[in-house]
C-alpha positions in Angstrom: 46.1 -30.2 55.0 43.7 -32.3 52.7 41.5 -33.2 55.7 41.4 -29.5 56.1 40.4 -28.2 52.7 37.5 -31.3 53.2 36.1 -29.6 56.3 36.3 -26.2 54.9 35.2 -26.7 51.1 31.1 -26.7 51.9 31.8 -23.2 53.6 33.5 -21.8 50.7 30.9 -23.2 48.5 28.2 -21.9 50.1 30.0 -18.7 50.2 30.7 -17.9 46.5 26.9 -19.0 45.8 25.2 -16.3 48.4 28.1 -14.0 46.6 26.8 -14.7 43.1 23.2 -14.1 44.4 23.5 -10.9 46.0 25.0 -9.1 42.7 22.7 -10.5 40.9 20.1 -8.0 40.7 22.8 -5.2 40.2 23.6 -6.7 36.8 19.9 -7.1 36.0 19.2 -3.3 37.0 22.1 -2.4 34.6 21.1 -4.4 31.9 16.9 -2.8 32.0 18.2 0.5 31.8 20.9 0.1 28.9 18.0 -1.5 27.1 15.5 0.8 27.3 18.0 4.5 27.1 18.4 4.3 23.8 15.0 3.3 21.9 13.8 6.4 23.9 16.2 8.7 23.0 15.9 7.3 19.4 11.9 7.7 19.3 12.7 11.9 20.6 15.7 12.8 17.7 13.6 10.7 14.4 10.3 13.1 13.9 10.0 12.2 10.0 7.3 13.7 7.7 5.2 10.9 6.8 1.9 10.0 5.0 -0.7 8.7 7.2 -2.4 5.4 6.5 -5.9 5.4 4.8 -5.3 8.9 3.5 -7.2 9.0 0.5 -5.8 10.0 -2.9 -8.5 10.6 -5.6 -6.9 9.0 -9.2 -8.1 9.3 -12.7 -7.6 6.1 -15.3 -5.2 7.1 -17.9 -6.5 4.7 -20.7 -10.0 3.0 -21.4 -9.5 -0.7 -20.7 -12.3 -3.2 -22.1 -12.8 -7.0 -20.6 -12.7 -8.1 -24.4 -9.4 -7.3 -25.2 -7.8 -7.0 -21.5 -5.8 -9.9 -19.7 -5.2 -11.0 -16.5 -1.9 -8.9 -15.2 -1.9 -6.1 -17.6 -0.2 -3.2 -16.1 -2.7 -0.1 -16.1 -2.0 3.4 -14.9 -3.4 6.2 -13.1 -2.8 9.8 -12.4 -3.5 12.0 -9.3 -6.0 14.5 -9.6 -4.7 16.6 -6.7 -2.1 17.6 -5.0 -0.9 15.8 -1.6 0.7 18.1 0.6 2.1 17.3 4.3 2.2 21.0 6.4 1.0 23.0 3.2 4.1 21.1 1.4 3.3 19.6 -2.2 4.9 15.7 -1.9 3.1 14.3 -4.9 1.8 16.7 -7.4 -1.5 16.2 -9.3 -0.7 14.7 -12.1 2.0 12.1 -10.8 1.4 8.7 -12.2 0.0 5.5 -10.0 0.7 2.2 -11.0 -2.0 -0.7 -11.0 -2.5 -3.9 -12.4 -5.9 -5.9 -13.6 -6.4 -9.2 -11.3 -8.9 -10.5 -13.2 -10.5 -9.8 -17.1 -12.9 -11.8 -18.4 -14.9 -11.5 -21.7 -18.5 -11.4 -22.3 -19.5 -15.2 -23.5 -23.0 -16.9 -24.6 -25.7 -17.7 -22.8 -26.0 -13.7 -21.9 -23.1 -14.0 -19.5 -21.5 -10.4 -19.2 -17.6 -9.6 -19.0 -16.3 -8.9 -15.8 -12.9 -6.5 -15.1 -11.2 -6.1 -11.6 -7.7 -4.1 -11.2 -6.4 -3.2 -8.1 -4.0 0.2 -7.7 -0.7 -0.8 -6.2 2.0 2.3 -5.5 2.5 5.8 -6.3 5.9 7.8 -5.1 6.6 11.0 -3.8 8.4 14.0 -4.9 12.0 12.3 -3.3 10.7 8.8 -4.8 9.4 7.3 -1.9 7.4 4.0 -2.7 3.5 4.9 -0.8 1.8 1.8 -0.9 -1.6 1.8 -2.1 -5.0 -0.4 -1.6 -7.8 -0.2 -4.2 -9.7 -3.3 -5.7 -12.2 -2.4 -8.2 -14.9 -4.6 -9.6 -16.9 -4.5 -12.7 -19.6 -6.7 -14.5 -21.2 -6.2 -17.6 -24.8 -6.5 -18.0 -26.4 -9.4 -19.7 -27.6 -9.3 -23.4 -31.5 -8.8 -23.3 -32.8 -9.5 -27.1 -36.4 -7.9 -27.6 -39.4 -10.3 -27.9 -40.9 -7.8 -31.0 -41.8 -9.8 -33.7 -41.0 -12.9 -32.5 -42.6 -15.7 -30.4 -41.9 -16.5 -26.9 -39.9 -19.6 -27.7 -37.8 -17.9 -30.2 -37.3 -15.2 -27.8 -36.4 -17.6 -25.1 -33.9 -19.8 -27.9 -32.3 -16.1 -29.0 -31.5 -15.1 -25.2 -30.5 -18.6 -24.5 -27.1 -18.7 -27.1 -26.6 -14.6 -27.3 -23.5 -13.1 -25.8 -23.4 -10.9 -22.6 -22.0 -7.2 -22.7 -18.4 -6.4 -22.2 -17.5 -4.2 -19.6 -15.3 -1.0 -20.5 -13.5 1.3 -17.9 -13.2 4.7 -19.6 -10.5 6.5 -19.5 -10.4 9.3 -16.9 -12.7 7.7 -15.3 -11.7 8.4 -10.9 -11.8 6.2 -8.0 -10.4 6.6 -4.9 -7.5 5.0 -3.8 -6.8 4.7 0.4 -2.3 4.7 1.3 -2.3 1.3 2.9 0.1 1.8 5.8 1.7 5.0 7.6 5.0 6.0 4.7 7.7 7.2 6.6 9.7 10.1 3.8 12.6 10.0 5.1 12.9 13.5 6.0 12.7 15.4 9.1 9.4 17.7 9.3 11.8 21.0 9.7 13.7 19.7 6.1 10.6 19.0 4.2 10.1 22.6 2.4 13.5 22.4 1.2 14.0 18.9 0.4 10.5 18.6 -1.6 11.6 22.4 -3.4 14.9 20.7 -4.7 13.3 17.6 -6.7 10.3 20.3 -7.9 13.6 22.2 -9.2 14.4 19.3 -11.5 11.0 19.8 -13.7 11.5 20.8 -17.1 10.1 25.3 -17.1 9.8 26.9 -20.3 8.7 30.9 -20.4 7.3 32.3 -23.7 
């Protein structure tokens, strides 16, 4: 019986291997189309209102900032100067606050050198407090101190210039830039739902009739 199973064991070998590799592809077909049924059907059911990337919200400076007296990481603030609607539907209302932050503030020194301010715009949110990334880096550089040469002599001038300070740099408040979203903001809400959902946080604001 052992001299039997010898013989016969390459047969059976062989046998289960060519089984194995003929259902093979059958499991491979099944798994492709389990994979790929479902990230299409999700795609189809999840149309969400969203704010498009490099939509471009015009903001206004809230408070006059000055490179003498501001430092690097200040929080600043902003405010929309119009309304953002998706569809005719208001999802941040002029007025909402941005938030921002100065990179870099440097103050006028001697030699002429001016003061320099940069602040970059960071977030606003929606109605339903959705976070919409924002990208805006402004720069600014005061001008150099130019003394007038009138009644004095060229080398007095040129000694004068040499050890006066340089201009600050203010940013005025309501002063506007433009600010771009950074990236597409999904809002969580499904286009048909947007009019009501956007209505119920606008039913929150404070309405007083004289």
């Amino acid at each position: 019986m052992k001299k039997i199973f010898i013989k016969l064991f390459p047969i059976l070998l062989c046998t289960t291997i060519l089984s194995f590799i003929s259902i093979a592809p059958l499991f491979a077909a099944a798994d492709t189309t389990t994979s790929t049924t479902p990230t299409m059907a999700t795609a189809a059911s999840t149309k969400h209102a969203y704010i498009p990337g490099k939509t471009r919200i015009v903001l206004a400076l809230l408070n006059t900032i000055d490179s003498k007296t501001a430092h690097t990481g200040d929080i600043i603030n902003f405010k929309t100067l119009d309304n953002v609607k998706i569809n005719g539907v208001i999802v941040i209302p002029a007025g909402t606050i941005a938030n921002g932050k100065i990179t870099k503030a440097v103050s006028a020194g001697s030699f002429g050198k001016g003061g320099k301010l940069e602040f970059s715009v960071t977030s606003i949110k929606t109605l339903n407090d959705i976070d919409v990334p924002l990208s805006c880096n402004a720069s600014y550089v005061g001008t150099k101190q130019i003394q007038s040469s009138s009644g004095i002599s060229a080398v007095g001038s040129a000694v004068q210039n040499l050890f006066s300070g340089g201009n600050n740099v203010q940013c005025l408040m309501g002063m506007s830039i433009d600010s771009i979203v950074a990236t597409d903001t999904d809002l969580n809400i499904s286009i048909s739902d947007l009019s009501s959902t956007m209505q119920t946080f606008k039913e929150h604001d404070v309405n007083i009739t004289l």
